[in-house]
Biopython code that builds the backbone (N, CA, C, O; Angstrom):
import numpy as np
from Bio.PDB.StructureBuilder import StructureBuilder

atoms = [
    (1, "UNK", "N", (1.759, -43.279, -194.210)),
    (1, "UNK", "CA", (0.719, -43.181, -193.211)),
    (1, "UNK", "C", (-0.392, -42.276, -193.759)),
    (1, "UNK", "O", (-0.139, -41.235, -194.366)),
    (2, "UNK", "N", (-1.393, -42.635, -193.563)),
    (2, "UNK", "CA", (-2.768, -41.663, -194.374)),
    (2, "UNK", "C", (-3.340, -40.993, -192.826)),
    (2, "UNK", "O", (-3.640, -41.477, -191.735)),
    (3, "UNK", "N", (-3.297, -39.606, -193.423)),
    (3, "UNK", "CA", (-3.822, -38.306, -193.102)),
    (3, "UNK", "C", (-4.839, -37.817, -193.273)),
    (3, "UNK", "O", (-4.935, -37.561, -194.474)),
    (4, "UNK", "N", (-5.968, -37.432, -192.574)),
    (4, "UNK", "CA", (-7.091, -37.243, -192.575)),
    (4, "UNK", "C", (-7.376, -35.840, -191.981)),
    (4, "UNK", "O", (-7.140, -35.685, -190.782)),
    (5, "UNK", "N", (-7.772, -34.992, -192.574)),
    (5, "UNK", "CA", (-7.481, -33.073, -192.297)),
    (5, "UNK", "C", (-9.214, -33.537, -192.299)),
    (5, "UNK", "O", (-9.756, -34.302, -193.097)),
    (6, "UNK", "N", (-9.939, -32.698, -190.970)),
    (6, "UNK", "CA", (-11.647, -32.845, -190.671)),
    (6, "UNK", "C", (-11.735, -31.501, -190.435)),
    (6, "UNK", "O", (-10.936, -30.841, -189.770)),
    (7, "UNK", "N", (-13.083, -30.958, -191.194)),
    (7, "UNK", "CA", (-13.388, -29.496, -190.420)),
    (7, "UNK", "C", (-14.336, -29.424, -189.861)),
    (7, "UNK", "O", (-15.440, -29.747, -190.299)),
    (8, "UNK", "N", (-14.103, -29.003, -188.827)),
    (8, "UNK", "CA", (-15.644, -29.175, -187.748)),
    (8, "UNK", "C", (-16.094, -27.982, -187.761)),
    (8, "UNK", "O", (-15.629, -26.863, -187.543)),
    (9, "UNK", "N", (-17.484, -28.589, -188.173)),
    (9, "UNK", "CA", (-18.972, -27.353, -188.531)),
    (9, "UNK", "C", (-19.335, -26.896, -187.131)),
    (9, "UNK", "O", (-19.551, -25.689, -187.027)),
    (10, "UNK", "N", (-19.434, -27.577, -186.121)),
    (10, "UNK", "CA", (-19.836, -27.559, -185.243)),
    (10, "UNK", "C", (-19.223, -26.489, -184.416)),
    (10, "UNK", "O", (-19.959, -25.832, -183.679)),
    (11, "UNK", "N", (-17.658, -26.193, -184.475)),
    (11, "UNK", "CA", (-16.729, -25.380, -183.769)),
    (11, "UNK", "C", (-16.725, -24.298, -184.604)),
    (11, "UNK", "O", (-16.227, -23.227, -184.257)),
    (12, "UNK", "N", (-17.241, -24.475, -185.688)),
    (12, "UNK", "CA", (-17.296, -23.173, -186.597)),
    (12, "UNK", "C", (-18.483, -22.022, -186.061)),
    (12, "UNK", "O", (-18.391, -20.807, -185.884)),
    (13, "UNK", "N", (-19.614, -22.966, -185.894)),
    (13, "UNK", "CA", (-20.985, -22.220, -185.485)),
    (13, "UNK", "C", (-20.645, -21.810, -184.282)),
    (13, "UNK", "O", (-20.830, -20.613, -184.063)),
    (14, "UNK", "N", (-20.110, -22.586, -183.263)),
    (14, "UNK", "CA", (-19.993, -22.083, -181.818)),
    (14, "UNK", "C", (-19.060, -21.018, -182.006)),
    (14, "UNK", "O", (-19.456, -19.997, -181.445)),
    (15, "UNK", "N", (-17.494, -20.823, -182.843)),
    (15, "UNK", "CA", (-16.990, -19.296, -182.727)),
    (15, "UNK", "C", (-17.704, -18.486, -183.306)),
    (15, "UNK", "O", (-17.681, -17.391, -182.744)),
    (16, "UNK", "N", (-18.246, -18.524, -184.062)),
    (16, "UNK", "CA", (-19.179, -17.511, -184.775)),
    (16, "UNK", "C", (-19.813, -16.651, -183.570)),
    (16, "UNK", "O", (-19.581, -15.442, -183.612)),
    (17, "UNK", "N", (-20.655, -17.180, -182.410)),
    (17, "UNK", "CA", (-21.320, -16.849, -180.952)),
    (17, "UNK", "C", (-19.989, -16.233, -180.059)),
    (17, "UNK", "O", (-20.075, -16.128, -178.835)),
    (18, "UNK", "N", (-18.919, -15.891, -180.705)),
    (18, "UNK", "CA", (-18.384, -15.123, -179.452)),
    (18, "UNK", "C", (-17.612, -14.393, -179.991)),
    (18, "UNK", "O", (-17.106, -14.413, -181.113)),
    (19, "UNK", "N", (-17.498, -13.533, -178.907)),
    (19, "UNK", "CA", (-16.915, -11.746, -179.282)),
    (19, "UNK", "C", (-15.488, -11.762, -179.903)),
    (19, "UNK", "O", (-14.766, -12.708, -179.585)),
    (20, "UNK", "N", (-14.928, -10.669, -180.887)),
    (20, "UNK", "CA", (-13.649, -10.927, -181.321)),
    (20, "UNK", "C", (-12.870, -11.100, -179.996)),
    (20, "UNK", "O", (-11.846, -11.745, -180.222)),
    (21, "UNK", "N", (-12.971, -10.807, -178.886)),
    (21, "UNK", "CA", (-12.193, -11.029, -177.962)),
    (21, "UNK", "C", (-11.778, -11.594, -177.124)),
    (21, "UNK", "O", (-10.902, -11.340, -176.297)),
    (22, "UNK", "N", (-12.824, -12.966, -177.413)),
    (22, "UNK", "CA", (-12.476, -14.517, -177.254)),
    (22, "UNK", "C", (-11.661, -15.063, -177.749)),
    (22, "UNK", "O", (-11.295, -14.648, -178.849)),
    (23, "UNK", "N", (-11.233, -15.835, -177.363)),
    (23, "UNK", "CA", (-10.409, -17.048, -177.973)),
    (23, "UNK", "C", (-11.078, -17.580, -178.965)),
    (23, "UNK", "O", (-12.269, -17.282, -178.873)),
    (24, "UNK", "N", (-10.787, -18.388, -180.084)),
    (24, "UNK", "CA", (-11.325, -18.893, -180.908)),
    (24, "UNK", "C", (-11.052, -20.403, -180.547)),
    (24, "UNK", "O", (-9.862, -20.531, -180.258)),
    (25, "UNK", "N", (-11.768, -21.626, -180.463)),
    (25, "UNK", "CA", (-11.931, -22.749, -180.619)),
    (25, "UNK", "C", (-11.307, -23.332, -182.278)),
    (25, "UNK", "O", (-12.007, -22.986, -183.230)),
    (26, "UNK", "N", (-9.895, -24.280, -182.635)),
    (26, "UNK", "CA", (-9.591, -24.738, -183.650)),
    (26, "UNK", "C", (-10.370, -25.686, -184.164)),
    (26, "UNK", "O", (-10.751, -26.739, -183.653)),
    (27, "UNK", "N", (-10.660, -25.050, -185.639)),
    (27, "UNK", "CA", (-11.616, -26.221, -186.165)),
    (27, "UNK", "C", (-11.267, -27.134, -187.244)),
    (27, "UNK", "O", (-11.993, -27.881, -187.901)),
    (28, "UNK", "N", (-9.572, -26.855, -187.315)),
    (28, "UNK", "CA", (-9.593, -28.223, -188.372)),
    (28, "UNK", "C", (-9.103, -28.818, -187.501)),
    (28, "UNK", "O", (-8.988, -28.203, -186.440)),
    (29, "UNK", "N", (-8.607, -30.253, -187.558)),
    (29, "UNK", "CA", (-8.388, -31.593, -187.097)),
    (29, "UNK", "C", (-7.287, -32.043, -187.933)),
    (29, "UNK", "O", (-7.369, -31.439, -189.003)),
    (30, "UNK", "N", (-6.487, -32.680, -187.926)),
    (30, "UNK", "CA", (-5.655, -33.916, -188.341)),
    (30, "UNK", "C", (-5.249, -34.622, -187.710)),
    (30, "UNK", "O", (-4.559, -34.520, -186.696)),
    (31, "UNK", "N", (-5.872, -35.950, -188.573)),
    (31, "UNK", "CA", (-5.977, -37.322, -187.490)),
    (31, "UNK", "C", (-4.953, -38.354, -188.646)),
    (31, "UNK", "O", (-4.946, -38.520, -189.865)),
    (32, "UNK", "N", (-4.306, -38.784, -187.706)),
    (32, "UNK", "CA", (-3.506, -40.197, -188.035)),
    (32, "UNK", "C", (-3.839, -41.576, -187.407)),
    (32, "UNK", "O", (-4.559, -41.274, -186.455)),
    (33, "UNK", "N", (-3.721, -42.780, -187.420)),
    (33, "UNK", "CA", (-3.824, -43.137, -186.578)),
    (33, "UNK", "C", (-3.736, -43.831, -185.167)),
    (33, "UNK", "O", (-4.267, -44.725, -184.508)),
    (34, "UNK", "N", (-2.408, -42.559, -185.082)),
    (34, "UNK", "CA", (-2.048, -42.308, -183.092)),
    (34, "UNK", "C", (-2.182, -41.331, -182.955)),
    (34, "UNK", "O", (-1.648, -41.134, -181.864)),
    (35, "UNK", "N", (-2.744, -39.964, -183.472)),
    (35, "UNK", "CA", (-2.840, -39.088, -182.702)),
    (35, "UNK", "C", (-4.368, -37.683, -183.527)),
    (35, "UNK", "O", (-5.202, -37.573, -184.425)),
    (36, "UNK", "N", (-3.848, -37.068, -182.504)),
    (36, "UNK", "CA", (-5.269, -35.844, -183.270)),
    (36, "UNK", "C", (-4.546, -34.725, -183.432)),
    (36, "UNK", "O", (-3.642, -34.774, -182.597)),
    (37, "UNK", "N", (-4.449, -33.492, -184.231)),
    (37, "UNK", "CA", (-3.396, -32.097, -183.780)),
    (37, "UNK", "C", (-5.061, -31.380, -184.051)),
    (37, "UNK", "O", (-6.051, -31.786, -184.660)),
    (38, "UNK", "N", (-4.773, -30.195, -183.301)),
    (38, "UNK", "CA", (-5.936, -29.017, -183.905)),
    (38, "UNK", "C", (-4.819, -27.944, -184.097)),
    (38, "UNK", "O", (-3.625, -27.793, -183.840)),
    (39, "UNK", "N", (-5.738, -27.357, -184.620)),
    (39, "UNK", "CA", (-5.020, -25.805, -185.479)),
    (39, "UNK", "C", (-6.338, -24.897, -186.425)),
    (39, "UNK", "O", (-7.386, -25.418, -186.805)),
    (40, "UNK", "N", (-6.079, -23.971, -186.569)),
    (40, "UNK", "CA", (-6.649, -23.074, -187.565)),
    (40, "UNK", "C", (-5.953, -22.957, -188.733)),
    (40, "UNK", "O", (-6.560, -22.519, -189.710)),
    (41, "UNK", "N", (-4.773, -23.268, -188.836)),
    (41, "UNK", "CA", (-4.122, -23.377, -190.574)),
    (41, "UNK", "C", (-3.782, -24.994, -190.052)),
    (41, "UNK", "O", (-3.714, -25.642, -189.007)),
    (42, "UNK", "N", (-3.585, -25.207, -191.867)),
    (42, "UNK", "CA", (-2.947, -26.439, -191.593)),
    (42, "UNK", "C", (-2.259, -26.717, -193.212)),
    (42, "UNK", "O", (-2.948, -26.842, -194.225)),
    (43, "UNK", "N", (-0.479, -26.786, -193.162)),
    (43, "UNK", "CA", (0.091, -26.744, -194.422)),
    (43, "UNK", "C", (0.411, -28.215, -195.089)),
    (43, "UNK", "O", (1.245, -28.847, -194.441)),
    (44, "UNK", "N", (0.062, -28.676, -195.901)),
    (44, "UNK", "CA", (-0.159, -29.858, -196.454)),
    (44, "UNK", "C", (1.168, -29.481, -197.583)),
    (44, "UNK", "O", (1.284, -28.824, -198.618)),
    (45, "UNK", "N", (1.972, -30.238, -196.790)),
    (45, "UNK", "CA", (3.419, -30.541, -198.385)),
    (45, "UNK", "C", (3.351, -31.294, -198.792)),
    (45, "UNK", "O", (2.784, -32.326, -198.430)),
    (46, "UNK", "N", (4.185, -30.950, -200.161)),
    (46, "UNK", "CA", (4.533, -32.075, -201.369)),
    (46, "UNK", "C", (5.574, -32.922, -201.041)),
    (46, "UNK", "O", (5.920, -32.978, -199.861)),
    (47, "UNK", "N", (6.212, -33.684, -201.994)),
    (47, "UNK", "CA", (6.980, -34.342, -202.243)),
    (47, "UNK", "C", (8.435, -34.074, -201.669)),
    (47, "UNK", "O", (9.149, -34.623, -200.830)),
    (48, "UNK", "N", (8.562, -32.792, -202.648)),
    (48, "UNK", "CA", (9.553, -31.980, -202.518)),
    (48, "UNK", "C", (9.542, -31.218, -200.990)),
    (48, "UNK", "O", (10.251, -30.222, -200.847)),
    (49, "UNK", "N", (8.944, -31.578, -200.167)),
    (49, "UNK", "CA", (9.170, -30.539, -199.230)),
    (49, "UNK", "C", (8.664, -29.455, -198.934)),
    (49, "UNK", "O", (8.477, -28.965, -197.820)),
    (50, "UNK", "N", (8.387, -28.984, -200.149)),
    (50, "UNK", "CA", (7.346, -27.711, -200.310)),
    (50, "UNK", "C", (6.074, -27.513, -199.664)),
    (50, "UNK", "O", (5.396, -28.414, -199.172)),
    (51, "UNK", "N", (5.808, -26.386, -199.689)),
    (51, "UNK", "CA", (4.504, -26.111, -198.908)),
    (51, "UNK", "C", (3.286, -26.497, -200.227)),
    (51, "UNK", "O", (3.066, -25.365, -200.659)),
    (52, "UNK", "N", (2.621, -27.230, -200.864)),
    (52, "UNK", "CA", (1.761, -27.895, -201.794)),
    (52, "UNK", "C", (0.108, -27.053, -201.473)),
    (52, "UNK", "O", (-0.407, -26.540, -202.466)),
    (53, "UNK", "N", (-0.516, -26.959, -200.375)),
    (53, "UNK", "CA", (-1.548, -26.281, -199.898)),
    (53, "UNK", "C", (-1.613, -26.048, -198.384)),
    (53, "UNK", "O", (-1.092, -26.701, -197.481)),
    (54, "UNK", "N", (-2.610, -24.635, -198.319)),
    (54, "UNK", "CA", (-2.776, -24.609, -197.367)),
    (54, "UNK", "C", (-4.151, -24.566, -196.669)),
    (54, "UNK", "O", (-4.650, -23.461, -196.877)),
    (55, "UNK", "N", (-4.601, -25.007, -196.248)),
    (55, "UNK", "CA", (-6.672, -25.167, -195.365)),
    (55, "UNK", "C", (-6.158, -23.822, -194.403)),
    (55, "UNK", "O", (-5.133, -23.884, -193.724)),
    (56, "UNK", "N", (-6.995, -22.664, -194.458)),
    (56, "UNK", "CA", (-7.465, -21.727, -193.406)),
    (56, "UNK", "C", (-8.434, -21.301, -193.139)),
    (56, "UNK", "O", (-9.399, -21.101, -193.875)),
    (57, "UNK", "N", (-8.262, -21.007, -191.528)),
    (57, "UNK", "CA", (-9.696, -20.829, -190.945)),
    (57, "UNK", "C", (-9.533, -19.296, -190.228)),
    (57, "UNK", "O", (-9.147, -19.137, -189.070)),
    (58, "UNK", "N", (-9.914, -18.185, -191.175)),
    (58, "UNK", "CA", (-10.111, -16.439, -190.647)),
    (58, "UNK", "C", (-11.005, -16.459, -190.570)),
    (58, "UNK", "O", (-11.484, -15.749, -191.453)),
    (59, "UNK", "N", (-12.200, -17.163, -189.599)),
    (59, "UNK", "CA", (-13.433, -16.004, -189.360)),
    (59, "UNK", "C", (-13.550, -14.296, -189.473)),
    (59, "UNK", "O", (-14.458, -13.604, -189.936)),
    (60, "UNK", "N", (-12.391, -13.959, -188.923)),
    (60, "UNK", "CA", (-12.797, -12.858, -188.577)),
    (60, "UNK", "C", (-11.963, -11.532, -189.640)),
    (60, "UNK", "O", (-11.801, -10.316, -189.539)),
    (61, "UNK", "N", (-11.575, -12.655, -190.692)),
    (61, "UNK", "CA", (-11.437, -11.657, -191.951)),
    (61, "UNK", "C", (-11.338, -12.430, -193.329)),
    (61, "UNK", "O", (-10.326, -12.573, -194.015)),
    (62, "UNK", "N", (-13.148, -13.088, -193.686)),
    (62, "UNK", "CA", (-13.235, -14.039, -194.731)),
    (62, "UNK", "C", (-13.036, -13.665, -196.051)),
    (62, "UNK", "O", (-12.361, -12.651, -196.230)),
    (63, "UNK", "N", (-13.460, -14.238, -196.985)),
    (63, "UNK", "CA", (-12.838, -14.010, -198.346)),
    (63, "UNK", "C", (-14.104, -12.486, -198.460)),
    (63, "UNK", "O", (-14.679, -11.856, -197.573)),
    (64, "UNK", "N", (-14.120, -12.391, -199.631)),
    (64, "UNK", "CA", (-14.882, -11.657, -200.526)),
    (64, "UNK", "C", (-16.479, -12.287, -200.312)),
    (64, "UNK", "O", (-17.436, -11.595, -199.965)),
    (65, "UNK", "N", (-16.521, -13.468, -200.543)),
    (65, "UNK", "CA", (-17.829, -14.213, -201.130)),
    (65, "UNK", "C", (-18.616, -14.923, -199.609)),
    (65, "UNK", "O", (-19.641, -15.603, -199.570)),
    (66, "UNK", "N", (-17.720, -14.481, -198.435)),
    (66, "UNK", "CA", (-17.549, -14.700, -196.902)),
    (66, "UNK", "C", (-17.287, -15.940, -196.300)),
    (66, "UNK", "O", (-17.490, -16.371, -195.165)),
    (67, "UNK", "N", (-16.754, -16.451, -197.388)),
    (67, "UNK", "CA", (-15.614, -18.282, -196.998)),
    (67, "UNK", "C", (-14.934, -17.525, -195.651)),
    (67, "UNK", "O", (-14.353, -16.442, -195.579)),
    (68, "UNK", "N", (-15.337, -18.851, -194.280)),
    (68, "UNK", "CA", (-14.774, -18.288, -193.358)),
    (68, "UNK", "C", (-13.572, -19.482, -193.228)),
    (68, "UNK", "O", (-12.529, -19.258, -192.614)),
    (69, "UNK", "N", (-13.935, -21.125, -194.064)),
    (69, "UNK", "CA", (-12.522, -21.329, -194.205)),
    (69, "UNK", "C", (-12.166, -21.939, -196.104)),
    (69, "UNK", "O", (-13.126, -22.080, -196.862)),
    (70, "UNK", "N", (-11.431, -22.082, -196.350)),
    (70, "UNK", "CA", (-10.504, -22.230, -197.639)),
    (70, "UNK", "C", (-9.603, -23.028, -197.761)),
    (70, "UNK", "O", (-8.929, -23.361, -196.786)),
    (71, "UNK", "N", (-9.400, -23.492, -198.934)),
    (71, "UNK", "CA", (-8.108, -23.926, -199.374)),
    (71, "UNK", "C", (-7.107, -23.441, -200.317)),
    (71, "UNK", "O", (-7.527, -23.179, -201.444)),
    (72, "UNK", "N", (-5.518, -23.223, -200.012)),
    (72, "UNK", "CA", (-5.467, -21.634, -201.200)),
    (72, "UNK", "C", (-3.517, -23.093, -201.218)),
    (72, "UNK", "O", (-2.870, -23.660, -200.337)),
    (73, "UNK", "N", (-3.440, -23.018, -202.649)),
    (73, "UNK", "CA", (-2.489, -23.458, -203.513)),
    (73, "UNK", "C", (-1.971, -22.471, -204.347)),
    (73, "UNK", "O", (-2.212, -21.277, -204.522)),
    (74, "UNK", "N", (-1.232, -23.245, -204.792)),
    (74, "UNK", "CA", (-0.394, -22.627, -206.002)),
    (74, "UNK", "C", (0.062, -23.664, -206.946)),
    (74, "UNK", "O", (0.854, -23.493, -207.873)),
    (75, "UNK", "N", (-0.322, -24.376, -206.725)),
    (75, "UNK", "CA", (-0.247, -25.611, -207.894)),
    (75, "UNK", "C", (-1.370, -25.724, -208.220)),
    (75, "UNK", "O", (-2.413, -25.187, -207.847)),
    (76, "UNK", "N", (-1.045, -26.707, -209.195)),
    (76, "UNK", "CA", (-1.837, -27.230, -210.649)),
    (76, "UNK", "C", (-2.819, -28.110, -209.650)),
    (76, "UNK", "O", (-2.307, -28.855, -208.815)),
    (77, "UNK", "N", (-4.222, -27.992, -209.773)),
    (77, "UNK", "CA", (-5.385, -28.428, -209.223)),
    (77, "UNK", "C", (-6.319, -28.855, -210.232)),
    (77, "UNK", "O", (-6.520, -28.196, -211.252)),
    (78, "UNK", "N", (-6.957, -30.060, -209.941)),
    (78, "UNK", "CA", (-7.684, -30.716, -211.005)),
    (78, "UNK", "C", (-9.058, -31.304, -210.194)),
    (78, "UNK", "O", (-9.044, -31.862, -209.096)),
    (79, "UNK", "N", (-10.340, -31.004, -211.105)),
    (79, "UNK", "CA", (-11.847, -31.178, -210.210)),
    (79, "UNK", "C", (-12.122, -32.610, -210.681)),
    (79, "UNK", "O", (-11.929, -32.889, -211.864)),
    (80, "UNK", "N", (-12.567, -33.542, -209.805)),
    (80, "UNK", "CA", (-12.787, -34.705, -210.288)),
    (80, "UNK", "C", (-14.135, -35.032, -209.749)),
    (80, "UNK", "O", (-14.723, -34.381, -208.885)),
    (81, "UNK", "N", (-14.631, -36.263, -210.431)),
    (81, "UNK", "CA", (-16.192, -36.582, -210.437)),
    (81, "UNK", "C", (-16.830, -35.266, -210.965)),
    (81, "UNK", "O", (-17.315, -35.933, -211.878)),
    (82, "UNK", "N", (-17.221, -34.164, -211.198)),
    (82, "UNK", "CA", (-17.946, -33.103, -211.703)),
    (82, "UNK", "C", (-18.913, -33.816, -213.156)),
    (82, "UNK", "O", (-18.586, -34.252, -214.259)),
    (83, "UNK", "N", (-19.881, -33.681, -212.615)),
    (83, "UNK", "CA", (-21.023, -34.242, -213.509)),
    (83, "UNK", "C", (-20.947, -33.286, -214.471)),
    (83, "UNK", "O", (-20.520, -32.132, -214.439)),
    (84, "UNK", "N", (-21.595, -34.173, -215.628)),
    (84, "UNK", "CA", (-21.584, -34.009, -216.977)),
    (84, "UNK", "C", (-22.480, -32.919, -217.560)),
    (84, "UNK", "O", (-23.632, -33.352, -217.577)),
    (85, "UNK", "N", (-22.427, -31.959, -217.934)),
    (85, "UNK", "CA", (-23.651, -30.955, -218.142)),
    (85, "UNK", "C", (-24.203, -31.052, -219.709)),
    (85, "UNK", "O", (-25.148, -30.352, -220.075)),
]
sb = StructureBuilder()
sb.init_structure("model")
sb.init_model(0)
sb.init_chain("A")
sb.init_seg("    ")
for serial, (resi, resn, name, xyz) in enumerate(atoms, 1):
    if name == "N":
        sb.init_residue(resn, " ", resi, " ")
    sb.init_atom(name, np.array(xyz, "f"), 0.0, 1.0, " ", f" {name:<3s}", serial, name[0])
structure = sb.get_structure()
């Protein structure tokens, strides 16, 4: 069954507008097609069972470079299409 993980820009900008002491609105998505889940993490396994990656969404404690969401692995990752310099 193909899995479709969406991050909505839109729910990103709107938590951004409210106090840490709001609730936060989930902005990733995974859609199949019968259903929708929301969440702020979302763990994408391998084969094996394993946890393969994970998509997170910390607004309110981003990276270094101020990624408020990410994708953080531990496996072997490979960039594809990247134009030719």
């Amino acid at each position: 069954m193909k899995t479709t993980i969406h991050v909505n820009g839109h729910k990103i900008r709107s938590n951004k507008k409210k106090s840490p002491s709001e609730p936060l609105e989930p902005v990733l998505t995974v859609k199949t097609y019968k259903s929708n889940q929301y969440g702020h993490q979302v763990i994408i396994y391998g084969q094996d069972g394993l946890e393969a990656a994970r998509i997170v969404y910390r607004p309110h404690d981003p990276l270094s470079c101020g990624a408020h969401v990410w994708i953080e692995s531990h496996n072997l990752v490979e960039t594809l299409d990247t134009p030719a310099i």
